[in-house]
C-alpha positions as MATLAB code, in Angstrom:
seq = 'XXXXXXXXXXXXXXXXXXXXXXXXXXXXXXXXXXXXXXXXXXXXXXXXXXXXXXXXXXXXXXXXXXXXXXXXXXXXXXXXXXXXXXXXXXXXXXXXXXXXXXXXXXXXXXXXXXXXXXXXXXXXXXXXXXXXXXXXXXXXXXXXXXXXXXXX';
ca = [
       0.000    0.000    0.000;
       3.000    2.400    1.091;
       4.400    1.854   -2.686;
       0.690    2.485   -4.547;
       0.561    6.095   -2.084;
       4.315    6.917   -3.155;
       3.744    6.770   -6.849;
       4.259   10.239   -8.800;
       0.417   11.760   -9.632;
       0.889   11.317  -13.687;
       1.919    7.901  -13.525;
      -0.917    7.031  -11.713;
      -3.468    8.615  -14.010;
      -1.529    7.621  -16.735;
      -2.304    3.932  -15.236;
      -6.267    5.005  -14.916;
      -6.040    6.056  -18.341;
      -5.079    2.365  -19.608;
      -6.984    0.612  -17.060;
     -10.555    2.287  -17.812;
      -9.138    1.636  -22.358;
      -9.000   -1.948  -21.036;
     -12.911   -1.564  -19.238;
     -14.189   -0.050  -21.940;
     -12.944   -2.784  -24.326;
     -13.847   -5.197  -21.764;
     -17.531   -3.980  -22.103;
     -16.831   -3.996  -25.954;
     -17.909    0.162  -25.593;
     -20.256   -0.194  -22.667;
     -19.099    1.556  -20.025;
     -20.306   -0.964  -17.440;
     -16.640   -2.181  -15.965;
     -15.607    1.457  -16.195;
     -18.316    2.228  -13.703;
     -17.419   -0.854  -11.308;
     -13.872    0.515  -11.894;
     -14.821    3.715  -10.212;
     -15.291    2.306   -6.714;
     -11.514    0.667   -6.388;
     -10.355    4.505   -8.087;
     -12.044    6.106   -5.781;
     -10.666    4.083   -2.692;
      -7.234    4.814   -4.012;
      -8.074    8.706   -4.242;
      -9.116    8.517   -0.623;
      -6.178    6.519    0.829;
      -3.525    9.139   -1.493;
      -5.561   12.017   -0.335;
      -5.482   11.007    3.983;
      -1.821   10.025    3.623;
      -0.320   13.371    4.015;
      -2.353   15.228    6.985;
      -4.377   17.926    6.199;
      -7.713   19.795    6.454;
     -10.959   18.276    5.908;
     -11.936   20.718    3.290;
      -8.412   19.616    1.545;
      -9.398   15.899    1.618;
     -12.973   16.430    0.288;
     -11.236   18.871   -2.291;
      -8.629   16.535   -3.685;
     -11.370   13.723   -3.787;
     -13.582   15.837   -6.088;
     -10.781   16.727   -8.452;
     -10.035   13.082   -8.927;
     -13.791   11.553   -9.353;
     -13.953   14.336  -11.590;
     -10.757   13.266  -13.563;
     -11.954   10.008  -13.676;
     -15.141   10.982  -14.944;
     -13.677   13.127  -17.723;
     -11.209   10.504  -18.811;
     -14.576    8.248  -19.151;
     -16.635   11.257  -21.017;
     -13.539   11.557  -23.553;
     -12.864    8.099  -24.314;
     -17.225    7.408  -24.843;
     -17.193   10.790  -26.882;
     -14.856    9.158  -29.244;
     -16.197    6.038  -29.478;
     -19.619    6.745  -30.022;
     -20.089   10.354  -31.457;
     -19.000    9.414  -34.469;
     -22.490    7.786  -34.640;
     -24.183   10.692  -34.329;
     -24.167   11.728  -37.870;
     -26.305    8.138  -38.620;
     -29.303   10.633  -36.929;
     -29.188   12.851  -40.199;
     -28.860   10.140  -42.801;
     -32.185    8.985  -43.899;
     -30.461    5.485  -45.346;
     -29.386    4.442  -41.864;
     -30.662    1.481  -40.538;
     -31.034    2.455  -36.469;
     -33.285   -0.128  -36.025;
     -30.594   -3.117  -36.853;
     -27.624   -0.908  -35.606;
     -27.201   -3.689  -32.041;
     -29.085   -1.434  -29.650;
     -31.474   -2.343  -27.510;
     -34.979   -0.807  -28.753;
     -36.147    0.130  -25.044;
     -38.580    3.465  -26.570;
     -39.614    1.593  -29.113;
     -38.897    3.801  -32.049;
     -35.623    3.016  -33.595;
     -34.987    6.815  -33.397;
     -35.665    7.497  -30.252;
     -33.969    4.747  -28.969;
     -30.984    5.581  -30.683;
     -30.711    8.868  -28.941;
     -31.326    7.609  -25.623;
     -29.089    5.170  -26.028;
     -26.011    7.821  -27.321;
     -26.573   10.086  -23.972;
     -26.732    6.959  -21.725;
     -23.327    6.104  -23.397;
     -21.556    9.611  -23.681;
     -23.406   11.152  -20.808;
     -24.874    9.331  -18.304;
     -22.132    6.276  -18.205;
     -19.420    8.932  -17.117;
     -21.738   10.284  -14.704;
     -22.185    7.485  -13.053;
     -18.781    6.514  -12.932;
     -18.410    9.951  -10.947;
     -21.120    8.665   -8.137;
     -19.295    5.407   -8.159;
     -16.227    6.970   -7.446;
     -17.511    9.255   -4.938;
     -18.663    6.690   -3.069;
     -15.738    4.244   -3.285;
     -14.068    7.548   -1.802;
     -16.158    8.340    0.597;
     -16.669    4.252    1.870;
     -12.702    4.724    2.306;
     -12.756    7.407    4.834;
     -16.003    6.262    6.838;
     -13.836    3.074    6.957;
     -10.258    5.211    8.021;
     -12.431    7.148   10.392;
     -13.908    4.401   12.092;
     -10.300    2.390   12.160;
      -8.872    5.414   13.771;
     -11.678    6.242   16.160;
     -11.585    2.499   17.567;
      -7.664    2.599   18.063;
      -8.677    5.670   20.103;
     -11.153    3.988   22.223;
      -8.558    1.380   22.853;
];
């Protein structure tokens, strides 16, 4: 753990950066293991942010900034892979209705659409909650470690 808190800031997001590629192939563009991913990230955030002692508004701060990364990094990577796509809503030869999306509206349109802002906006967004609360797990579970050695 000491080694994983004493690695330099850009190699770590430089590892985030592959690791959330390799999700987001894993989910062959759905960015369902990116999501998951965001609860181990956000652990990590927390334990790098307590291990130099500081404020609490500093903590809460530097956990922000990196669910926020992390959701960014997520935003870019679905922009690229699925705005391209986009332009299929203005050709009137596309076939949306056989593209390999689920048809949840009903209308091969609408569905479409949905399912492009559940990919390039909501999937990143979610990844933010998920890392927010990895984060946040991480210091109810520091907080309680260190209040018991108190009691003790």
């Amino acid at each position: 753990m000491r080694s994983m808190l004493s690695v330099k800031t850009g190699w770590m997001i430089a590892v985030f950066v592959f690791l959330d590629l390799v999700c987001t192939g894993l989910g062959m563009g759905v960015p369902i293991f990116c999501i998951l991913f965001g609860f181990p990230v956000g652990w990590c955030i927390a334990r790098r942010a307590t291990a130099r002692p500081s404020d609490t508004r500093r903590i809460l701060l530097d956990i922000l900034r990196g669910a926020a990364l992390t959701s960014a990094v997520t935003f870019c990577v679905m922009a690229l892979l699925w705005a391209r796509c986009v332009v299929m809503l203005f050709d009137p030869g596309a076939d949306l209705a056989n593209f390999g999306i689920p048809m949840i509206l009903y209308q091969p349109v609408a569905s479409f659409v949905g399912w492009l802002v559940l990919m390039i906006f909501i999937s990143p967004f979610l990844q933010f909650l998920m890392t927010l609360f990895g984060s946040n797990s991480a210091l109810l579970w520091w907080l309680s470690s260190t209040t018991e050695e108190r009691v003790v």
